[in-house]
C-alpha positions as CSV (number, residue, x, y, z in Angstrom):
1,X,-40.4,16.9,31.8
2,X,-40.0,13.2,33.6
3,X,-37.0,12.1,35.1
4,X,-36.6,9.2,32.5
5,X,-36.4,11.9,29.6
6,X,-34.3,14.1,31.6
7,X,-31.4,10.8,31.9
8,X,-31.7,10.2,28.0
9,X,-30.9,14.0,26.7
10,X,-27.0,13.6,27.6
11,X,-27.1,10.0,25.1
12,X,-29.0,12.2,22.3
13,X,-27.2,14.8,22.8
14,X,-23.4,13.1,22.7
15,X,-21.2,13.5,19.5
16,X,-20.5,10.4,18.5
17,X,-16.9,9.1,18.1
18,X,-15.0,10.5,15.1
19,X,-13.5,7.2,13.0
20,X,-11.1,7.7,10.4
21,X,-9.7,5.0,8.0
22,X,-7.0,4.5,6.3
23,X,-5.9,1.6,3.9
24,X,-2.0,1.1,3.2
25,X,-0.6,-1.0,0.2
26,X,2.7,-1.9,-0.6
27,X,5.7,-0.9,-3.4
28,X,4.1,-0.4,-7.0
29,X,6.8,-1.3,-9.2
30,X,6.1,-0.7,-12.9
31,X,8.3,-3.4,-14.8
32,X,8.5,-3.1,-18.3
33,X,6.1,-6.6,-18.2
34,X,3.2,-4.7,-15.7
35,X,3.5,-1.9,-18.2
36,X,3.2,-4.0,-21.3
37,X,0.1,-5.0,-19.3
38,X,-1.5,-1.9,-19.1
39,X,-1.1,-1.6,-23.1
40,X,-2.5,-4.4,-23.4
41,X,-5.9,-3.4,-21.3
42,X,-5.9,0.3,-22.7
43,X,-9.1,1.1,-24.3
44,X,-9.2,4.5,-26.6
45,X,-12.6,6.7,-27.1
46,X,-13.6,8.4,-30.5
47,X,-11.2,10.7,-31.8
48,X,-12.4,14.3,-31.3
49,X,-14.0,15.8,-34.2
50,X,-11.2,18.5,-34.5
51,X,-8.5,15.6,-35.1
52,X,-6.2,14.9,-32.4
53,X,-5.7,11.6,-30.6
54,X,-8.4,9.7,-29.5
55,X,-8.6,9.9,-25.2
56,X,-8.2,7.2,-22.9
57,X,-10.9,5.9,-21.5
58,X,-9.2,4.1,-18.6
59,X,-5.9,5.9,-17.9
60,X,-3.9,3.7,-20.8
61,X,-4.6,0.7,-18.9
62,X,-3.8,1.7,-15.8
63,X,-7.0,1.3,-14.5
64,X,-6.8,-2.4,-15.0
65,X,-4.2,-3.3,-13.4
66,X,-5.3,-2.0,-10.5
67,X,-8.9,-2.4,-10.6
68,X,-9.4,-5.7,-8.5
69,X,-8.4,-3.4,-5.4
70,X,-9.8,-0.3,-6.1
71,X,-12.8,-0.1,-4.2
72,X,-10.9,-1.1,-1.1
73,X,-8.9,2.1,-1.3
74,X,-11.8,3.8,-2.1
75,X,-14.4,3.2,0.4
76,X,-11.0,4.2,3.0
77,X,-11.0,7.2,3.7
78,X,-7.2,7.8,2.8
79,X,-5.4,5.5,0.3
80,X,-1.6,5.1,0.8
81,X,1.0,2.9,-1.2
82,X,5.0,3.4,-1.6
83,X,5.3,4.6,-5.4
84,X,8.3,2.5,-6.1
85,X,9.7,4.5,-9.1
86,X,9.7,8.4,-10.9
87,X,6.6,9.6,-13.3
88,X,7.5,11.0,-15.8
89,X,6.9,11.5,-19.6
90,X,10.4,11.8,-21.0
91,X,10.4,9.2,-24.1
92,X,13.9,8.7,-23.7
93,X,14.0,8.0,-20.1
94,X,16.7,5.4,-19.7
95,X,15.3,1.9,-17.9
96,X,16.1,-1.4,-17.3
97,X,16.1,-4.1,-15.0
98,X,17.0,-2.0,-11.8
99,X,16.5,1.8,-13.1
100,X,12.2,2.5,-12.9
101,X,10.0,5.2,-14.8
102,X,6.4,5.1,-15.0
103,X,4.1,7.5,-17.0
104,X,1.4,10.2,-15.5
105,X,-0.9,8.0,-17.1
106,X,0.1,5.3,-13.7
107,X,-0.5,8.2,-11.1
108,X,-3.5,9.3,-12.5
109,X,-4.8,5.8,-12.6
110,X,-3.8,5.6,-8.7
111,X,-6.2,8.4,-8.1
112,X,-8.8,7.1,-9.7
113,X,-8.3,4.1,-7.4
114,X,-8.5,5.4,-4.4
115,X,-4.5,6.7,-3.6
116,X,-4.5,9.7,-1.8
117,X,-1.4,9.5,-0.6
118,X,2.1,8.0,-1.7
119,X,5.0,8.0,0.2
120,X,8.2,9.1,-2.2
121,X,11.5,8.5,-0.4
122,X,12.8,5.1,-1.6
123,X,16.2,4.1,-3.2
124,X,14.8,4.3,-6.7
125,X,13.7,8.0,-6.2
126,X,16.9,9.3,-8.0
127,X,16.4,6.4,-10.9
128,X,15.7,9.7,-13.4
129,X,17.8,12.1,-11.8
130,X,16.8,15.5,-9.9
131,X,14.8,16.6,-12.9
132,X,12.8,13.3,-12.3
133,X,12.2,14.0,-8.3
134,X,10.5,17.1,-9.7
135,X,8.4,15.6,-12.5
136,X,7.3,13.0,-10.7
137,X,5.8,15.8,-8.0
138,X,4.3,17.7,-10.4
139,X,2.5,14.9,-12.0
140,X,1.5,14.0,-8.7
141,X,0.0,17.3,-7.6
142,X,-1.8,17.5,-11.4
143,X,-3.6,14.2,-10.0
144,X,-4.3,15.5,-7.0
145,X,-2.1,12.7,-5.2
146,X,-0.3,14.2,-1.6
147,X,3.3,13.2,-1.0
148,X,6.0,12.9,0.7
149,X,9.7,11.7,0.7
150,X,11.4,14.0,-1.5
151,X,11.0,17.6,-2.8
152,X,12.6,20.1,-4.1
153,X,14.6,21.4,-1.0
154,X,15.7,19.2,1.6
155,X,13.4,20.9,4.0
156,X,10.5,20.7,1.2
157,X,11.6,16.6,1.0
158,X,10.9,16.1,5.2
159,X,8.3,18.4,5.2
160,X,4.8,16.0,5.5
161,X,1.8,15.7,3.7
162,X,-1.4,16.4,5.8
163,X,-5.0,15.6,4.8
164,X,-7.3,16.4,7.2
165,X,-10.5,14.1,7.5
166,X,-14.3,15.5,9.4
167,X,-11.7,17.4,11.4
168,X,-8.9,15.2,12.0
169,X,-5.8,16.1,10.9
170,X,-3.9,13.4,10.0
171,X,0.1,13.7,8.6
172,X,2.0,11.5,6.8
173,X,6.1,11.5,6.9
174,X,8.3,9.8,4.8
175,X,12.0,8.6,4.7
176,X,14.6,5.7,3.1
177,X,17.4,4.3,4.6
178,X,19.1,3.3,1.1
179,X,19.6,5.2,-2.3
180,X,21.1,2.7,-4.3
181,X,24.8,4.4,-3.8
182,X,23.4,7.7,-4.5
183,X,24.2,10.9,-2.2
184,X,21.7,14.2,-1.5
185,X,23.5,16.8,-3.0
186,X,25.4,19.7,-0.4
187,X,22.9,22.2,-1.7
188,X,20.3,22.0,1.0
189,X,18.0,24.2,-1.9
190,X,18.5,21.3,-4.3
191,X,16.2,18.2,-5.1
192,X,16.7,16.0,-2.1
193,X,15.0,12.3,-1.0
194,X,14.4,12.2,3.0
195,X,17.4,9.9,3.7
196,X,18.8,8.2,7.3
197,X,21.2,6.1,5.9
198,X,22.4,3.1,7.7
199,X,25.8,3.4,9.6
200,X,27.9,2.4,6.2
201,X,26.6,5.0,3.9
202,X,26.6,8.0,6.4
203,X,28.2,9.8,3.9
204,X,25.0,10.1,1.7
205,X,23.9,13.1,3.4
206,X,21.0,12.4,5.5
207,X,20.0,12.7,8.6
208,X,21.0,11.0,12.1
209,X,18.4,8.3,13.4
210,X,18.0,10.8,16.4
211,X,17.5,13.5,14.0
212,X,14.7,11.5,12.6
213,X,13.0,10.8,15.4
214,X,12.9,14.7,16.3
215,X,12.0,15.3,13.0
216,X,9.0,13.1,13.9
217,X,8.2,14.6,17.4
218,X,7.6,18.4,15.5
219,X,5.9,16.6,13.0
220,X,3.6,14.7,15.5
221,X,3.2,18.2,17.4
222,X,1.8,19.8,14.1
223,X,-1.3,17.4,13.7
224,X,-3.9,14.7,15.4
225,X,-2.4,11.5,14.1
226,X,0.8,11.0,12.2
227,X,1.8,8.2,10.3
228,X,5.4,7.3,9.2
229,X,6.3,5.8,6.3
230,X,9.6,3.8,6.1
231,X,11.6,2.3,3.5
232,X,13.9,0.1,5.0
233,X,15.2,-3.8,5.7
234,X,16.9,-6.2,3.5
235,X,14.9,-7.3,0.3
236,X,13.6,-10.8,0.1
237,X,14.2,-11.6,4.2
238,X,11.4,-12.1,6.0
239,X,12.5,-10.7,9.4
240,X,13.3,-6.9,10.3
241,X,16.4,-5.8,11.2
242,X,17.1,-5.1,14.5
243,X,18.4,-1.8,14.3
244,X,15.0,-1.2,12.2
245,X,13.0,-2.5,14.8
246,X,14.6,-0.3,17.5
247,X,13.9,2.9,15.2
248,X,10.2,2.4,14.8
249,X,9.5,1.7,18.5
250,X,11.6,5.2,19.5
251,X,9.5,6.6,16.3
252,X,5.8,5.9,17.9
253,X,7.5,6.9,21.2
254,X,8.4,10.3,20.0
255,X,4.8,10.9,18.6
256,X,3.4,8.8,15.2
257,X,0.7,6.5,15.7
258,X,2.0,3.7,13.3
259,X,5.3,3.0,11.6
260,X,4.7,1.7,8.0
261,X,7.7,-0.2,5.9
262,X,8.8,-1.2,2.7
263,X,11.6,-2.6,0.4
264,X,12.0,-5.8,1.4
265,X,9.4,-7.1,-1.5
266,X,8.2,-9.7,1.0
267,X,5.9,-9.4,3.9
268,X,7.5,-9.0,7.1
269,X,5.5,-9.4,10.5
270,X,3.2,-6.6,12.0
271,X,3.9,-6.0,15.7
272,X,1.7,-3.7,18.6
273,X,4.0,-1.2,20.7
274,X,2.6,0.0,23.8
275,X,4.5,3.6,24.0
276,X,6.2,4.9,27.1
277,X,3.4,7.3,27.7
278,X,0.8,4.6,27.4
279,X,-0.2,4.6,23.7
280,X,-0.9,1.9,21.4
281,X,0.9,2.1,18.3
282,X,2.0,-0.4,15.6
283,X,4.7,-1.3,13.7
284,X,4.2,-3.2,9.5
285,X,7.8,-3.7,8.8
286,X,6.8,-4.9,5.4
287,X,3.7,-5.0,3.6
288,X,5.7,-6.5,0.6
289,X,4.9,-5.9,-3.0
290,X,1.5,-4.6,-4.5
291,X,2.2,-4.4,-8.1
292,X,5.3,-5.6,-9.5
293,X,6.3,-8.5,-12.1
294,X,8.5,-10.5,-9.4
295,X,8.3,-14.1,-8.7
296,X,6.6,-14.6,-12.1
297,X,7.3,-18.4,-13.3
298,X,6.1,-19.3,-9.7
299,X,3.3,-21.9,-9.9
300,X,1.9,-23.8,-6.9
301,X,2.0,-27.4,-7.0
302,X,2.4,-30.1,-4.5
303,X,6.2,-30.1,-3.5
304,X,7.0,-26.7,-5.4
305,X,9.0,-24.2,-2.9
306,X,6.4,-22.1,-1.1
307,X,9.0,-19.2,-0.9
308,X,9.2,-19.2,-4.6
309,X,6.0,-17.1,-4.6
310,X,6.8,-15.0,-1.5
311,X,7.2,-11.7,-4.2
312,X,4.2,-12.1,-5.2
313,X,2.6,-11.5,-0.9
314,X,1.0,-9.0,-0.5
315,X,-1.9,-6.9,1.8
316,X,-3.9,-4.4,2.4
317,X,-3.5,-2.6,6.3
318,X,-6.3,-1.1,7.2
319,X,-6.1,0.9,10.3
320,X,-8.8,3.0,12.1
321,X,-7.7,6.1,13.9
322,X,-10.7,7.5,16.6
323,X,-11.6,10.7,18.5
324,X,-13.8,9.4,21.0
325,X,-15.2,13.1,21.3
326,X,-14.5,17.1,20.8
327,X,-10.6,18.1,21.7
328,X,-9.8,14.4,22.9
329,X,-6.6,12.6,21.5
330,X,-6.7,10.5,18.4
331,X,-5.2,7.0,18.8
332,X,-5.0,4.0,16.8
333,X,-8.3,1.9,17.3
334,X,-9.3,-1.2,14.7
335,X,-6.3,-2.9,13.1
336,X,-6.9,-5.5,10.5
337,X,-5.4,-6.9,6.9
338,X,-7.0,-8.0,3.5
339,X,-4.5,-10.8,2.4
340,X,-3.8,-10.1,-1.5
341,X,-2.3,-11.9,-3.9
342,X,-0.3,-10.5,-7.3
343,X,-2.1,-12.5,-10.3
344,X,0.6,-13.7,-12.9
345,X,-0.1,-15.2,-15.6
346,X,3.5,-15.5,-17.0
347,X,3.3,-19.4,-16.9
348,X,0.2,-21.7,-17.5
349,X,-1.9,-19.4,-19.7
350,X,-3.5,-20.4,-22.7
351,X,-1.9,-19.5,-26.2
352,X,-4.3,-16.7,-27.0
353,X,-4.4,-15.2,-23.5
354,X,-3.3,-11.8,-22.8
355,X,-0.6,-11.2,-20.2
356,X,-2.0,-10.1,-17.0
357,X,-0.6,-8.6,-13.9
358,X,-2.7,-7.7,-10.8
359,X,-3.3,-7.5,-7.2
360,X,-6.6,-9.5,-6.3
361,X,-8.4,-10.2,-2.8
362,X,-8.0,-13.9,-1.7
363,X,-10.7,-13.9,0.0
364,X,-12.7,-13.0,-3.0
365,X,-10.6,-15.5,-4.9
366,X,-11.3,-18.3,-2.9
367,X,-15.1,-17.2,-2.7
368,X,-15.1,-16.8,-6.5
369,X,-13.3,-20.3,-7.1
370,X,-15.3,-22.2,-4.9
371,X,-19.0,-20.9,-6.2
372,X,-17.6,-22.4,-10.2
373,X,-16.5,-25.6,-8.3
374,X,-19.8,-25.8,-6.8
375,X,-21.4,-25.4,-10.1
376,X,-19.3,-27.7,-11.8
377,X,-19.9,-30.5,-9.3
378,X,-23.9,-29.8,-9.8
379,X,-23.7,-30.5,-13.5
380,X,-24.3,-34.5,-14.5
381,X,-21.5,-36.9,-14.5
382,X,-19.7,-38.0,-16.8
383,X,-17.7,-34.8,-17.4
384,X,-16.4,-34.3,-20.6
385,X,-12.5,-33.9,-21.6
386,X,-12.6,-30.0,-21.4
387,X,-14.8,-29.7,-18.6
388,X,-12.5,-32.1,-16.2
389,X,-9.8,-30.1,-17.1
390,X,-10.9,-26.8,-16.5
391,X,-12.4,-28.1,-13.1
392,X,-8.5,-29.3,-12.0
393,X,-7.6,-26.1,-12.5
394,X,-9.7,-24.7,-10.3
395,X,-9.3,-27.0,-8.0
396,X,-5.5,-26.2,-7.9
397,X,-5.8,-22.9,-8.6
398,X,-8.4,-23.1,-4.8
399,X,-5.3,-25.0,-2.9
400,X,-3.2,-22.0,-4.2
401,X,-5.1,-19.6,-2.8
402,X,-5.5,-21.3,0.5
403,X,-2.0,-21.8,0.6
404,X,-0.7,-18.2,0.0
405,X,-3.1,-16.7,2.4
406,X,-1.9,-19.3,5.4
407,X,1.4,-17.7,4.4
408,X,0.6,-14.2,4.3
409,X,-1.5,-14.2,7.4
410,X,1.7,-16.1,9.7
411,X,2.9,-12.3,9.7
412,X,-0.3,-11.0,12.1
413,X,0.5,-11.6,16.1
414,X,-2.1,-12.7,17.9
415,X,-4.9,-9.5,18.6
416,X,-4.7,-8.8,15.1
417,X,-7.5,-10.3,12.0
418,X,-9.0,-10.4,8.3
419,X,-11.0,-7.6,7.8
420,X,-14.1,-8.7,7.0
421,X,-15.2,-9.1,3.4
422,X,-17.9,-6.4,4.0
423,X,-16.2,-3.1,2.5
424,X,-17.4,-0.6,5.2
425,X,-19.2,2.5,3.4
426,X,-18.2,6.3,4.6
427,X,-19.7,7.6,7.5
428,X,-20.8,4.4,8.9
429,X,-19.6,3.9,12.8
430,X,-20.5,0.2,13.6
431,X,-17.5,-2.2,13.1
432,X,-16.8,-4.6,11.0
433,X,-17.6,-8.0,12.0
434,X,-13.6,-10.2,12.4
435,X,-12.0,-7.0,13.4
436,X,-10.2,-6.6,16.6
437,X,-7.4,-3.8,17.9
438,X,-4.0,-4.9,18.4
439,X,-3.3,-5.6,21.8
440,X,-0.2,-3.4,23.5
């Protein structure tokens, strides 16, 4: 055998890296409107010859509401999102403005999607009481969604969800700092929400901040990666709270490989952490809503409050965890964001036009927009009366666009991109083009 063969059987021989990647999304919220929606997209199959009522063919409309981002989620290998709200089936659950329920109809529809995971612990969990904590579970393990957040202990409520990927065991944990005035009960065996409440509402049973950050060390010791999910901040600021801020860096220091928040319903910055033991880790205070019915009359226009459409933010973090080979430590590799919008068509649709609520890709918005422009501009002039209307639209509907994602993407430091618009398949190792890790 020639030298020259001999120096290439290491490089054929050599596992190649393993890559996992994960996609996170922000609070679904189902308002009464984004449910109204989903009625309003449900499509029914033939009733079954026995009698009976006729199936859903797409969830009860579930599937449409969250169908522009699905195959986002999907082509990750684990989906996440904070599930803003109880499931369950009770036709007398109480709701209103501030007090959620969803159907299973919603967290079967999130499966479908792409959701793998859903973080639990967030200060509507109570909204149906401790019955609801445990519906919602069970219709979450019927759709074959992990969680965590709450359970039906308060060890089964810390305890994380794992999901372990070509080897990789990856966990997720999951806490609140607010309950909406609500305590854990003193029955350690009964239904409790993973709570470190802030200094004022110590009283609410939770744990310490210290606790929580030993809670996360044990976790971290019990798999390859773990991620920690957050609910925390004040809603509708833009900026974390110190304190919050301070509990995420001691968080990745004790162990997790990125800190992921919500409740504020706005985006709030990402920041890189180098750790004290020399690891990259990350920090997305906020990644704002993904599904929800705030911010509805807002409508871009020249002058019009830029803020007034902040609800309406939104992204898609997608973060790449690596084993460079067998046994070595997993740490956080690619980091990158999909800006997304929340379509709402609550103002400015036409008379006949059904209500629609969605998250859509901005980058596919502003591709999509610009290719009718372009074909519009290629017909003859003059235009007609209909046809110059429908291409100022566009037009605005373009600035719009370009004008939320300049907003959404101030929240990424520099070292930090758009993913690109390729969706990367399973299985495939070469990066995406316009993605960069996040610099410590």
């Amino acid at each position: 055998m020639s030298a020259s063969v001999l120096l290439l059987l290491p490089l054929l021989c050599a596992t190649p890296p393993t890559r996992v990647e994960l996609v996170f999304g922000g609070d679904v919220i189902p308002h009464g409107e984004v449910k109204e929606v989903a009625r309003l997209h449900a499509r029914t199959g033939a009733p079954p010859p026995e009698g009976g009522k006729a199936p859903s063919l797409n969830h009860e409309g579930w599937d449409h509401v969250f169908g522009p981002i699905s195959d986002v989620l999907r082509t990750a290998d684990v989906g996440v999102v904070n599930l803003e709200t109880p499931v369950t089936d009770n036709k007398k659950a109480v709701v209103r403005e501030l007090l959620f329920n969803a159907p299973s109809a919603m967290v079967h529809a999130l499966a479908s999607a792409g959701v793998k995971v859903v973080s639990t612990a967030n200060n509507h969990a109570r909204d149906q009481h401790p019955t609801g904590i445990l519906e919602t579970l069970r219709h979450l393990e019927a759709a074959g969604i992990r969680h965590a957040g709450t359970g039906a202990s308060k060890a089964a409520a810390w305890e994380p969800a794992f999901v372990d990927v070509r080897g990789v065991k990856v966990g997720f944990l999951s806490f609140t700092r607010l309950l909406n005035g609500f305590s854990n009960p003193k029955d350690a065996l009964a239904p409790h929400v993973a709570l470190v409440p802030y200094s004022k509402h110590e009283a609410q049973r939770g744990l310490l901040p210290e606790q929580a950050v030993e809670a996360v060390r044990a976790a971290a010791a019990r798999c390859d990666a773990l991620i920690v999910l957050v609910h925390w901040g004040t809603e509708y600021k833009a900026t974390p709270l110190a304190e919050d801020r301070a509990l995420g860096q001691a968080l990745l220091d004790a162990g997790a490989r990125a800190v992921i928040g919500h409740h504020p319903h706005v985006l709030q910055p990402l920041e890189s952490y180098q750790t004290a033991d020399g690891r990259k880790g990350l920090i997305a205070f906020s990644l704002g809503n993904l599904v929800s019915n705030q911010d509805r009359f807002y409508r871009h226009s020249e002058g019009t409050q830029e803020t007034g459409g902040d609800k309406r933010d939104s992204m898609l973090l997608r973060l790449s965890l690596v084993r460079p080979a067998p046994g070595a430590p997993v740490t956080l590799d690619e980091v990158a964001v999909l800006p997304v919008w929340i379509e709402n068509n609550a103002v400015g649709r036409a008379r006949k036009e059904a209500r629609n609520i969605q998250p859509v890709l901005i980058d596919r918005e502003v591709e999509a927009v610009t290719e009718r422009l372009a074909l519009l501009a290629s017909l003859p002039a003059p235009l007609d009366k209909e046809t110059r209307a429908q291409k100022a639209q566009l037009e605005r509907r373009l600035e719009g666009s370009k004008r939320r994602r300049e907003r959404i993407l101030r929240m990424l430091p520099e070292g930090f991109a758009v993913a690109s618009p390729e969706l990367r398949q399973r299985g495939v190792e070469a990066l995406p083009s316009g993605v960069v890790t996040p610099r410590p």
